[in-house]
MIZARO-366176 format. One line per field, with one value per residue (C-alpha): x, y, z; residue number from 1; residue in one letter. Coordinates in nm, 4 decimals. Layout:
<pts>
X <- (X, ...)
Y <- (Y, ...)
Z <- (Z, ...)
resi <- (NUM, ...)
resn <- (a, ...)
</pts>
This chain:
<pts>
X <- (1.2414, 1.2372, 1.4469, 1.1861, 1.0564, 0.7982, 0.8690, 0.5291, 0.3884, 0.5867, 0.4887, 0.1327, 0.2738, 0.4101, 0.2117, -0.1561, -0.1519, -0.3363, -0.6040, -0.6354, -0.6263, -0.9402, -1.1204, -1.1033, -1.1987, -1.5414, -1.5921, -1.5183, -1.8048, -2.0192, -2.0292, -2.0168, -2.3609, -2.5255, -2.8553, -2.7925, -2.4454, -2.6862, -2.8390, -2.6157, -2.2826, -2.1846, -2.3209, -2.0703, -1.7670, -1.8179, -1.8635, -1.5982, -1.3630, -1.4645, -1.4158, -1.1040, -0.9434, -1.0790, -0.9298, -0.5413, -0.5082, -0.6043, -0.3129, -0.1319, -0.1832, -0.5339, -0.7907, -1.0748, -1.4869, -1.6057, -1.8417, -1.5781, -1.4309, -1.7736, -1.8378, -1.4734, -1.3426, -1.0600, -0.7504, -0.4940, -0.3330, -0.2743, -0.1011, -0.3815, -0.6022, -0.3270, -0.3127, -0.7004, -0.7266, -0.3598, -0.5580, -0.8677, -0.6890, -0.5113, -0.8474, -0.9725, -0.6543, -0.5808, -0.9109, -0.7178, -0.3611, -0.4867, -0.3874, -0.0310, 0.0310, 0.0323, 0.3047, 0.5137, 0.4926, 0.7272, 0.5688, 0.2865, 0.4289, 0.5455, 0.2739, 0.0779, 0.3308, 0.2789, -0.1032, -0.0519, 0.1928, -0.0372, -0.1566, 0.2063, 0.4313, 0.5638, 0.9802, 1.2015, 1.1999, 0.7849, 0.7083, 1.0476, 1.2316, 1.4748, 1.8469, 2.1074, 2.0846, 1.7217, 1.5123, 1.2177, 0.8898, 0.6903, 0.7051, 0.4645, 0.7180, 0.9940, 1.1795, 1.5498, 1.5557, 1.6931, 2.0019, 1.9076, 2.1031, 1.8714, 1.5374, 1.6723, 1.7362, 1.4462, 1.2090, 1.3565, 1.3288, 0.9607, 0.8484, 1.0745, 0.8420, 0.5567, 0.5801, 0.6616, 0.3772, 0.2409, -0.0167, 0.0105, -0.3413, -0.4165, -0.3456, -0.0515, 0.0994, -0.0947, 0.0446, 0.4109, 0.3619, 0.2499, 0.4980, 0.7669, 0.6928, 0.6020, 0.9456, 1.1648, 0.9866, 1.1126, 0.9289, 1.0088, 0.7043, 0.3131, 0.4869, 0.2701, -0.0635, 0.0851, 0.1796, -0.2036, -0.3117, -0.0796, -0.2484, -0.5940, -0.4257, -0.2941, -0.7002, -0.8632, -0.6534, -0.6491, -1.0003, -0.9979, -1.2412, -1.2740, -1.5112, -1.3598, -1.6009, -1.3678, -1.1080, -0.8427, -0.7619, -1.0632, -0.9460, -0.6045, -0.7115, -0.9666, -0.6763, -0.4556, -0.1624, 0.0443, -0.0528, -0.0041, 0.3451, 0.4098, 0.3082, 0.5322, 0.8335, 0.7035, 0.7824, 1.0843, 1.2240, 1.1940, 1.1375, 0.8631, 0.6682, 0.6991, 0.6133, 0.3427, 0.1611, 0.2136, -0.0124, -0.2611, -0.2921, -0.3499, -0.6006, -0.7824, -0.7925, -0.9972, -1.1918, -1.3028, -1.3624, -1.5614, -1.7798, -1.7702, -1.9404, -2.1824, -2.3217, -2.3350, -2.5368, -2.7304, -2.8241, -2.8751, -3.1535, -3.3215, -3.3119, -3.1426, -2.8977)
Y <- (-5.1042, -5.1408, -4.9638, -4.8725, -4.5274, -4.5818, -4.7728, -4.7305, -4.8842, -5.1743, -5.2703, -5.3418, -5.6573, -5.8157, -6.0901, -6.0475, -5.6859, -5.7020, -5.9145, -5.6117, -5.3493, -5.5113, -5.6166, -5.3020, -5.0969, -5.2816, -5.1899, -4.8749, -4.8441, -5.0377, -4.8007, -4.4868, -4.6628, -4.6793, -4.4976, -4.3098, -4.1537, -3.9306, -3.7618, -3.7849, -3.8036, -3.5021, -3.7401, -4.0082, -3.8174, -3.6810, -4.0431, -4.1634, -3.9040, -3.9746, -4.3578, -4.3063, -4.1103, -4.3294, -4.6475, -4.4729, -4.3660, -4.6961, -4.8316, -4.5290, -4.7219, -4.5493, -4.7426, -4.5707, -4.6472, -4.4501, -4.3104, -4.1972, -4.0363, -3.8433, -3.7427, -3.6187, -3.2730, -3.2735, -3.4072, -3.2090, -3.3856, -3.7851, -3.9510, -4.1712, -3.8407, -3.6591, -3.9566, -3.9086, -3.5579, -3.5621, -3.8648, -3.5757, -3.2692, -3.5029, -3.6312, -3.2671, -3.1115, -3.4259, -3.2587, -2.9160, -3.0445, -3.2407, -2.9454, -2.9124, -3.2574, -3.2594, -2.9615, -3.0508, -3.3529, -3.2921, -2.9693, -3.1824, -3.4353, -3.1473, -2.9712, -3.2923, -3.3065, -2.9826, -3.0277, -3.3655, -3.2009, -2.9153, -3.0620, -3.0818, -2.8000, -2.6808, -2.7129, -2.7040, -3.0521, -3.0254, -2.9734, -3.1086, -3.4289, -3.5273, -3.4621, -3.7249, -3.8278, -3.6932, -3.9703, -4.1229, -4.1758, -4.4171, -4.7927, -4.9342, -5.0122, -5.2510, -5.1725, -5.0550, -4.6686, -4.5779, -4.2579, -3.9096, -3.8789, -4.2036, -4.0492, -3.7739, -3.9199, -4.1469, -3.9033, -3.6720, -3.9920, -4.0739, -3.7691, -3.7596, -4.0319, -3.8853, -3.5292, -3.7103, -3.8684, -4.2322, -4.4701, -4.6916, -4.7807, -4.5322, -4.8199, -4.9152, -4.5341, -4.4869, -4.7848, -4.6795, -4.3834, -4.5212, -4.7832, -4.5598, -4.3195, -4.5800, -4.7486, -4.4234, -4.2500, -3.9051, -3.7295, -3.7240, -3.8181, -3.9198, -4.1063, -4.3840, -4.0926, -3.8765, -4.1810, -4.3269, -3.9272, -3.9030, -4.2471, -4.1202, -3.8196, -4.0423, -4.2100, -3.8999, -3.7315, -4.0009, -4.0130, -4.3758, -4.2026, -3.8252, -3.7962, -3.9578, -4.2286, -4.5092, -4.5348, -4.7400, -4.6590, -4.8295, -5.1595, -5.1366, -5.1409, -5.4093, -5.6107, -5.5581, -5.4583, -5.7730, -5.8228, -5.4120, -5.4740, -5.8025, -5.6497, -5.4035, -5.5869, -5.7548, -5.3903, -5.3257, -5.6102, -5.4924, -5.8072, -5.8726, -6.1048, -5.8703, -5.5502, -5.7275, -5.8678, -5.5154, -5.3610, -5.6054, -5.5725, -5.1619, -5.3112, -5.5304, -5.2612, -4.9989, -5.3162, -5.2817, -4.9380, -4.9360, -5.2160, -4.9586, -4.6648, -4.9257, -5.0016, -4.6614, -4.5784, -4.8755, -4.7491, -4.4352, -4.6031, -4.7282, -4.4364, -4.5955, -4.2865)
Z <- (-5.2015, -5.5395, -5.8125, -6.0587, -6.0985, -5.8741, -5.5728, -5.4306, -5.7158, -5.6594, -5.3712, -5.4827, -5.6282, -5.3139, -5.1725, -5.0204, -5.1116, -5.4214, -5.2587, -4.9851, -5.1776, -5.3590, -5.0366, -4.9319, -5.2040, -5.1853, -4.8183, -4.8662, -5.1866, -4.9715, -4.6785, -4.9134, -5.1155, -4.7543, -4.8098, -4.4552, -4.6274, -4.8567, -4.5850, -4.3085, -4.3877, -4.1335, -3.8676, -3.9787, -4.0169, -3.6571, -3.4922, -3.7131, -3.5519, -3.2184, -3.2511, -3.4582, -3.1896, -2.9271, -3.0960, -3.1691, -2.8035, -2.7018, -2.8824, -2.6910, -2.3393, -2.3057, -2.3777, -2.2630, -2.3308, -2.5976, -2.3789, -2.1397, -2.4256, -2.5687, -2.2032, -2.0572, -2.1068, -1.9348, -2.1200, -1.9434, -1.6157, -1.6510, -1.8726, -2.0269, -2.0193, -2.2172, -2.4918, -2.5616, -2.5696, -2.8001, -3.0404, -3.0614, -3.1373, -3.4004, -3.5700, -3.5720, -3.7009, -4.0186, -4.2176, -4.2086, -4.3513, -4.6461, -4.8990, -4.6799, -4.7074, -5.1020, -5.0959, -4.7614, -4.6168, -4.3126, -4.2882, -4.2169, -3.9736, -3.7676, -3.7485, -3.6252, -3.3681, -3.1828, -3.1922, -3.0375, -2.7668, -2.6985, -2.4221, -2.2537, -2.1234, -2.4569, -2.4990, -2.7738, -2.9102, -3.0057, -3.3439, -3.4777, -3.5208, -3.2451, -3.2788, -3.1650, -2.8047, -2.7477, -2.5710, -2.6928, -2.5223, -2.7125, -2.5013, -2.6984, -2.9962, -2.9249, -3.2409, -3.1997, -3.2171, -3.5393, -3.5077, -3.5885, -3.9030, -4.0274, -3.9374, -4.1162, -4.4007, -4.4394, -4.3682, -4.6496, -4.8490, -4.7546, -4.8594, -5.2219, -5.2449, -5.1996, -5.3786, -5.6397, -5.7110, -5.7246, -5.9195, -5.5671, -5.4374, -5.1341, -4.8934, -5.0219, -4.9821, -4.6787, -4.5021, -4.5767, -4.4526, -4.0667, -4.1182, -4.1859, -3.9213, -3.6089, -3.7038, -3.7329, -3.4430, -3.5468, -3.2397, -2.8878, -2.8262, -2.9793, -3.2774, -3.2939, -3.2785, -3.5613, -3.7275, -3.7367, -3.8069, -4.1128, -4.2147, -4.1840, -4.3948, -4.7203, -4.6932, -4.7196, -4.9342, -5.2117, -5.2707, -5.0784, -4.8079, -4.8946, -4.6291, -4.3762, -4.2538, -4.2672, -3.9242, -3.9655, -3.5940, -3.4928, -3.6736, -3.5711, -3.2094, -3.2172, -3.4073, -3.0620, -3.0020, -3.0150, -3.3825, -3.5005, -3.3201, -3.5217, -3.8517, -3.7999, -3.7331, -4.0381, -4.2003, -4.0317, -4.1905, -4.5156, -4.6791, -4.9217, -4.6999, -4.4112, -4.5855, -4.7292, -4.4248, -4.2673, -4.5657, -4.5647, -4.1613, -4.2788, -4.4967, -4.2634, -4.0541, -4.2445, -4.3126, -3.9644, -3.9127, -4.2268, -4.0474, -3.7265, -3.9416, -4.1396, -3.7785, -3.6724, -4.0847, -3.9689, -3.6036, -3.7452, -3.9892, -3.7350, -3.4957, -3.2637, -3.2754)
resi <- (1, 2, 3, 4, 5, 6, 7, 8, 9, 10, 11, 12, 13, 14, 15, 16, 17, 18, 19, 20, 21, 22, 23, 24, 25, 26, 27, 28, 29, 30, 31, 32, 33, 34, 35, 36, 37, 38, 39, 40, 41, 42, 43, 44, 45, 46, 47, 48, 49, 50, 51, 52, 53, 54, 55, 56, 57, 58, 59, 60, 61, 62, 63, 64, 65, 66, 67, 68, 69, 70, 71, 72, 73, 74, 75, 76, 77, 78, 79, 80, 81, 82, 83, 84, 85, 86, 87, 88, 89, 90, 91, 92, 93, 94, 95, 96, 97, 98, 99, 100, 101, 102, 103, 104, 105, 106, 107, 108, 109, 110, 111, 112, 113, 114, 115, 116, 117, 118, 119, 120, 121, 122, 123, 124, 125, 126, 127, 128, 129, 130, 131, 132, 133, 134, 135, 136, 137, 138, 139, 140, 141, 142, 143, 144, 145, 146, 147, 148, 149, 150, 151, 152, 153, 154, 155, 156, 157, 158, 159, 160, 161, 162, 163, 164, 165, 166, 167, 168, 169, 170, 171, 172, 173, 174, 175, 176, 177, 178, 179, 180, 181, 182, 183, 184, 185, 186, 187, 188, 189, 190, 191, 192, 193, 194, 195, 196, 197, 198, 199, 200, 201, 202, 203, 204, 205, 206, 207, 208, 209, 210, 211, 212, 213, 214, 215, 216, 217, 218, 219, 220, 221, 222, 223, 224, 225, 226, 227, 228, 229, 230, 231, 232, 233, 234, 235, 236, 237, 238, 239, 240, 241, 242, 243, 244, 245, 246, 247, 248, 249, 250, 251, 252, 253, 254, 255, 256, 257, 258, 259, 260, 261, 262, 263, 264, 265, 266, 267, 268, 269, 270, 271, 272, 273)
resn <- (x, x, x, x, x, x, x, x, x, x, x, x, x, x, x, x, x, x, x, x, x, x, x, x, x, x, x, x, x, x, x, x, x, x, x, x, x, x, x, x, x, x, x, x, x, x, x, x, x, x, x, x, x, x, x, x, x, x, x, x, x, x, x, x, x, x, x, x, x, x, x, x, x, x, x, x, x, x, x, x, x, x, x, x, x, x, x, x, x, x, x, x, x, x, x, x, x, x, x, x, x, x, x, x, x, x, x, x, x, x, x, x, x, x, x, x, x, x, x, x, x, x, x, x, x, x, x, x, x, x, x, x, x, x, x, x, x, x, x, x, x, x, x, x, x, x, x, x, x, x, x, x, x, x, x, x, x, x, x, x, x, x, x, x, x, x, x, x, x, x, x, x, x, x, x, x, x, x, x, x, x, x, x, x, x, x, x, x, x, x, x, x, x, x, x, x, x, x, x, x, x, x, x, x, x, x, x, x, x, x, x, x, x, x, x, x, x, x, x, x, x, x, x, x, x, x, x, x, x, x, x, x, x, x, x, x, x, x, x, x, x, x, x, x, x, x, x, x, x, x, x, x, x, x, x, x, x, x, x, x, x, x, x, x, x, x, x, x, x, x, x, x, x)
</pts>
Protein backbone atom coordinates (compact mmCIF):
# COMPACT_ATOMS: atom_id res chain seq x y z
CA UNK A 1 0.00 0.00 0.00
CA UNK A 2 0.97 3.25 -0.29
CA UNK A 3 3.06 5.45 2.11
CA UNK A 4 1.05 8.55 2.21
CA UNK A 5 -1.10 9.49 5.08
CA UNK A 6 -3.88 7.96 3.70
CA UNK A 7 -3.44 4.75 2.05
CA UNK A 8 -7.05 4.29 1.34
CA UNK A 9 -7.11 7.30 -0.50
CA UNK A 10 -4.54 6.06 -2.63
CA UNK A 11 -5.91 3.48 -3.92
CA UNK A 12 -8.64 5.42 -5.70
CA UNK A 13 -5.98 6.26 -8.21
CA UNK A 14 -5.08 2.78 -9.35
CA UNK A 15 -6.42 1.75 -12.61
CA UNK A 16 -10.31 1.26 -13.40
CA UNK A 17 -11.15 2.36 -9.94
CA UNK A 18 -11.96 5.82 -10.61
CA UNK A 19 -14.18 4.80 -13.50
CA UNK A 20 -16.13 2.44 -10.79
CA UNK A 21 -16.35 4.44 -8.23
CA UNK A 22 -18.24 6.90 -10.72
CA UNK A 23 -20.41 4.19 -12.36
CA UNK A 24 -21.51 3.34 -9.34
CA UNK A 25 -22.29 6.34 -7.64
CA UNK A 26 -24.90 6.92 -10.48
CA UNK A 27 -26.62 3.58 -9.85
CA UNK A 28 -26.79 4.05 -6.62
CA UNK A 29 -28.65 7.90 -7.16
CA UNK A 30 -30.58 6.25 -9.72
CA UNK A 31 -32.19 3.61 -7.57
CA UNK A 32 -32.42 6.04 -4.50
CA UNK A 33 -34.48 8.76 -7.21
CA UNK A 34 -36.89 5.70 -7.97
CA UNK A 35 -40.32 7.20 -7.28
CA UNK A 36 -41.27 3.74 -5.38
CA UNK A 37 -38.13 4.60 -2.76
CA UNK A 38 -40.41 7.58 -1.35
CA UNK A 39 -43.05 5.46 -0.30
CA UNK A 40 -41.67 2.20 0.13
CA UNK A 41 -38.36 2.09 1.02
CA UNK A 42 -39.08 -0.42 4.14
CA UNK A 43 -40.29 -2.78 1.39
CA UNK A 44 -36.88 -2.53 -0.34
CA UNK A 45 -34.60 -2.82 2.44
CA UNK A 46 -36.44 -6.07 3.49
CA UNK A 47 -36.17 -7.77 -0.12
CA UNK A 48 -32.79 -6.41 -0.38
CA UNK A 49 -31.88 -8.40 2.79
CA UNK A 50 -33.47 -11.40 1.73
CA UNK A 51 -31.75 -11.46 -1.75
CA UNK A 52 -28.51 -10.23 -0.23
CA UNK A 53 -28.37 -13.11 2.08
CA UNK A 54 -29.62 -15.43 -0.48
CA UNK A 55 -26.82 -14.39 -2.99
CA UNK A 56 -23.62 -14.58 -0.09
CA UNK A 57 -24.62 -18.12 0.95
CA UNK A 58 -24.75 -19.06 -2.51
CA UNK A 59 -21.19 -18.16 -2.84
CA UNK A 60 -20.98 -20.28 0.56
CA UNK A 61 -21.79 -23.66 -1.50
CA UNK A 62 -25.61 -22.97 -0.98
CA UNK A 63 -27.17 -21.74 -3.61
CA UNK A 64 -30.60 -22.00 -2.90
CA UNK A 65 -33.94 -20.33 -4.92
CA UNK A 66 -34.93 -17.32 -3.36
CA UNK A 67 -38.10 -18.73 -2.83
CA UNK A 68 -36.68 -21.65 -0.98
CA UNK A 69 -35.07 -19.17 1.08
CA UNK A 70 -38.42 -16.78 1.85
CA UNK A 71 -40.29 -20.07 2.53
CA UNK A 72 -37.73 -22.34 4.82
CA UNK A 73 -37.48 -21.98 8.52
CA UNK A 74 -35.36 -24.37 9.37
CA UNK A 75 -31.62 -23.47 9.12
CA UNK A 76 -30.37 -25.71 11.78
CA UNK A 77 -29.22 -29.40 10.54
CA UNK A 78 -27.35 -29.47 6.94
CA UNK A 79 -24.67 -27.88 5.96
CA UNK A 80 -26.13 -25.81 3.02
CA UNK A 81 -29.19 -25.10 5.46
CA UNK A 82 -26.72 -23.79 8.09
CA UNK A 83 -24.94 -21.37 5.38
CA UNK A 84 -28.44 -19.66 4.62
CA UNK A 85 -29.75 -19.30 7.87
CA UNK A 86 -25.77 -18.03 9.04
CA UNK A 87 -26.01 -15.39 5.59
CA UNK A 88 -29.67 -14.20 7.36
CA UNK A 89 -28.79 -13.74 10.85
CA UNK A 90 -25.75 -11.81 9.25
CA UNK A 91 -27.97 -9.39 7.01
CA UNK A 92 -30.23 -8.81 10.07
CA UNK A 93 -27.47 -8.29 12.58
CA UNK A 94 -24.98 -5.62 9.90
CA UNK A 95 -27.98 -2.74 10.49
CA UNK A 96 -27.31 -3.11 14.35
CA UNK A 97 -23.28 -2.74 14.29
CA UNK A 98 -23.03 0.30 12.09
CA UNK A 99 -22.37 2.67 15.26
CA UNK A 100 -19.80 -0.34 16.65
CA UNK A 101 -18.09 -0.46 13.58
CA UNK A 102 -17.02 3.34 13.66
CA UNK A 103 -15.48 2.77 17.34
CA UNK A 104 -14.18 -1.05 17.08
CA UNK A 105 -13.82 -2.58 14.12
CA UNK A 106 -12.67 -6.08 15.37
CA UNK A 107 -15.19 -5.70 17.92
CA UNK A 108 -17.29 -5.80 14.99
CA UNK A 109 -15.85 -8.67 12.99
CA UNK A 110 -16.23 -10.77 16.05
CA UNK A 111 -19.30 -10.14 16.86
CA UNK A 112 -20.43 -11.03 13.16
CA UNK A 113 -18.75 -14.17 13.77
CA UNK A 114 -20.73 -15.62 16.64
CA UNK A 115 -24.05 -14.57 15.00
CA UNK A 116 -22.94 -16.41 11.93
CA UNK A 117 -21.94 -19.54 14.20
CA UNK A 118 -25.10 -19.43 16.17
CA UNK A 119 -26.47 -21.88 14.34
CA UNK A 120 -23.55 -24.45 15.26
CA UNK A 121 -22.71 -26.11 18.62
CA UNK A 122 -20.99 -23.16 20.24
CA UNK A 123 -16.97 -23.85 21.26
CA UNK A 124 -14.25 -21.77 22.11
CA UNK A 125 -12.83 -20.67 18.83
CA UNK A 126 -16.44 -18.66 17.79
CA UNK A 127 -16.41 -15.17 18.12
CA UNK A 128 -12.53 -14.84 17.94
CA UNK A 129 -9.75 -15.11 15.49
CA UNK A 130 -7.95 -18.46 15.26
CA UNK A 131 -4.67 -19.05 17.07
CA UNK A 132 -1.78 -20.99 15.37
CA UNK A 133 -2.62 -24.47 14.24
CA UNK A 134 -6.50 -23.99 14.36
CA UNK A 135 -8.02 -25.33 11.03
CA UNK A 136 -9.92 -23.49 8.68
CA UNK A 137 -13.20 -24.32 7.11
CA UNK A 138 -13.77 -22.13 4.23
CA UNK A 139 -13.03 -24.44 0.67
CA UNK A 140 -14.26 -22.01 -1.39
CA UNK A 141 -10.91 -19.85 -1.27
CA UNK A 142 -7.84 -21.40 -2.67
CA UNK A 143 -5.56 -18.78 -1.28
CA UNK A 144 -2.65 -20.06 1.00
CA UNK A 145 -3.75 -19.66 4.69
CA UNK A 146 -1.92 -16.85 6.05
CA UNK A 147 -0.18 -17.75 10.06
CA UNK A 148 -1.90 -16.51 13.08
CA UNK A 149 0.62 -13.96 14.06
CA UNK A 150 -0.16 -12.37 10.27
CA UNK A 151 -3.93 -12.28 10.66
CA UNK A 152 -3.07 -10.73 13.74
CA UNK A 153 -1.28 -8.24 12.62
CA UNK A 154 -3.12 -7.27 9.56
CA UNK A 155 -6.23 -7.18 11.10
CA UNK A 156 -4.86 -4.70 13.83
CA UNK A 157 -3.59 -2.92 10.75
CA UNK A 158 -6.94 -2.93 8.79
CA UNK A 159 -8.64 -1.43 11.35
CA UNK A 160 -5.64 1.49 12.23
CA UNK A 161 -6.86 2.13 8.92
CA UNK A 162 -10.04 2.53 9.40
CA UNK A 163 -10.45 4.42 12.89
CA UNK A 164 -8.45 6.61 11.49
CA UNK A 165 -10.37 7.93 9.10
CA UNK A 166 -10.45 8.18 5.22
CA UNK A 167 -11.55 10.58 2.20
CA UNK A 168 -11.55 6.97 0.10
CA UNK A 169 -14.83 6.57 -1.88
CA UNK A 170 -17.09 4.00 0.17
CA UNK A 171 -16.19 1.31 -2.39
CA UNK A 172 -12.87 1.73 -2.33
CA UNK A 173 -12.78 1.20 1.75
CA UNK A 174 -15.50 -1.19 1.52
CA UNK A 175 -13.77 -3.44 -0.91
CA UNK A 176 -10.56 -3.60 1.27
CA UNK A 177 -12.25 -4.49 3.89
CA UNK A 178 -13.87 -8.00 2.15
CA UNK A 179 -10.66 -8.32 0.46
CA UNK A 180 -8.72 -8.22 3.44
CA UNK A 181 -10.84 -10.42 5.43
CA UNK A 182 -11.69 -13.36 2.60
CA UNK A 183 -7.78 -13.44 2.11
CA UNK A 184 -6.71 -13.52 5.89
CA UNK A 185 -9.64 -15.75 6.91
CA UNK A 186 -9.29 -14.85 10.60
CA UNK A 187 -12.32 -17.23 11.62
CA UNK A 188 -12.54 -20.82 11.85
CA UNK A 189 -15.20 -20.69 9.98
CA UNK A 190 -18.05 -18.27 7.81
CA UNK A 191 -15.09 -15.96 6.66
CA UNK A 192 -16.16 -15.42 3.34
CA UNK A 193 -20.15 -14.52 5.05
CA UNK A 194 -18.72 -12.04 7.63
CA UNK A 195 -16.47 -10.87 5.08
CA UNK A 196 -19.49 -9.89 2.48
CA UNK A 197 -21.53 -8.68 5.95
CA UNK A 198 -18.67 -6.31 6.98
CA UNK A 199 -18.88 -5.11 3.21
CA UNK A 200 -22.51 -4.44 3.31
CA UNK A 201 -21.34 -2.65 6.74
CA UNK A 202 -18.59 0.01 5.11
CA UNK A 203 -21.85 0.69 2.23
CA UNK A 204 -24.23 1.56 4.67
CA UNK A 205 -22.27 3.20 6.97
CA UNK A 206 -20.65 5.69 4.49
CA UNK A 207 -23.67 7.16 3.28
CA UNK A 208 -23.03 5.07 -0.19
CA UNK A 209 -26.51 3.20 0.62
CA UNK A 210 -27.74 4.36 4.12
CA UNK A 211 -30.70 2.43 3.58
CA UNK A 212 -29.49 -0.50 2.47
CA UNK A 213 -31.18 -1.23 -0.88
CA UNK A 214 -28.14 -1.88 -2.81
CA UNK A 215 -26.60 -5.88 -2.30
CA UNK A 216 -23.43 -6.29 -3.40
CA UNK A 217 -23.93 -10.03 -2.46
CA UNK A 218 -26.42 -10.34 -5.05
CA UNK A 219 -23.85 -9.11 -7.77
CA UNK A 220 -21.08 -10.96 -6.50
CA UNK A 221 -23.00 -14.18 -6.96
CA UNK A 222 -24.47 -13.61 -10.31
CA UNK A 223 -20.69 -12.66 -11.26
CA UNK A 224 -19.76 -16.53 -10.14
CA UNK A 225 -17.55 -17.80 -8.28
CA UNK A 226 -14.65 -18.41 -10.61
CA UNK A 227 -14.41 -14.65 -11.31
CA UNK A 228 -14.93 -13.37 -7.23
CA UNK A 229 -12.03 -16.05 -6.75
CA UNK A 230 -9.88 -14.49 -9.62
CA UNK A 231 -10.41 -10.95 -8.42
CA UNK A 232 -9.26 -11.87 -5.39
CA UNK A 233 -6.12 -13.41 -6.19
CA UNK A 234 -5.98 -10.24 -8.13
CA UNK A 235 -5.96 -8.65 -4.38
CA UNK A 236 -3.85 -11.01 -2.85
CA UNK A 237 -1.27 -10.02 -5.08
CA UNK A 238 -1.05 -6.74 -3.98
CA UNK A 239 -0.15 -5.22 -7.11
CA UNK A 240 -1.81 -2.21 -8.55
CA UNK A 241 -3.46 -3.99 -11.41
CA UNK A 242 -4.67 -6.70 -9.15
CA UNK A 243 -5.98 -4.60 -6.35
CA UNK A 244 -7.52 -2.63 -8.86
CA UNK A 245 -9.55 -5.18 -10.83
CA UNK A 246 -10.59 -6.61 -7.35
CA UNK A 247 -12.34 -3.05 -6.54
CA UNK A 248 -13.85 -2.57 -9.64
CA UNK A 249 -15.31 -6.36 -9.52
CA UNK A 250 -16.80 -4.82 -5.78
CA UNK A 251 -18.04 -2.16 -7.94
CA UNK A 252 -19.64 -4.08 -10.64
CA UNK A 253 -21.12 -5.90 -8.17
CA UNK A 254 -23.30 -3.37 -6.29
CA UNK A 255 -23.91 -2.41 -9.90
CA UNK A 256 -25.96 -5.46 -9.99
CA UNK A 257 -27.70 -5.59 -6.93
CA UNK A 258 -28.69 -2.04 -7.47
CA UNK A 259 -30.29 -3.39 -10.86
CA UNK A 260 -31.86 -6.34 -8.46
CA UNK A 261 -33.75 -3.64 -6.16
CA UNK A 262 -34.63 -1.27 -9.36
CA UNK A 263 -36.62 -4.44 -10.60
CA UNK A 264 -38.08 -5.21 -7.44
CA UNK A 265 -39.08 -0.66 -7.20
CA UNK A 266 -40.24 -1.47 -10.65
CA UNK A 267 -42.45 -4.67 -9.83
CA UNK A 268 -43.52 -2.97 -6.98
CA UNK A 269 -44.89 -0.01 -9.40
CA UNK A 270 -46.71 -2.10 -11.17
CA UNK A 271 -48.16 -4.25 -8.43
CA UNK A 272 -46.74 -7.02 -9.45
CA UNK A 273 -45.43 -7.35 -5.75
Amino acid sequence: MSTTADPLSALASLPGVADAVDSVRKAVDRVYGHRVMRRRSNEITSEAALRGARGSAALSGADWALEEVRRRTDFGVETEARAVGAALRLTAEAGQLLSVWRQSPLRVLARLHLVAAGGTRPDETVGRPRLEGEPVDEPLVRLAVPSASEVAGRLEGLAGLLLAGTEAPALVTAAVVHGELLALRPFGSYNGLVARAAERIVLVGSGLDPKSICPAEVGHAELGAEAYLAALDGYASGTPEGVGAWIAHCGRAVELGVRESTAVCEALQRGAA
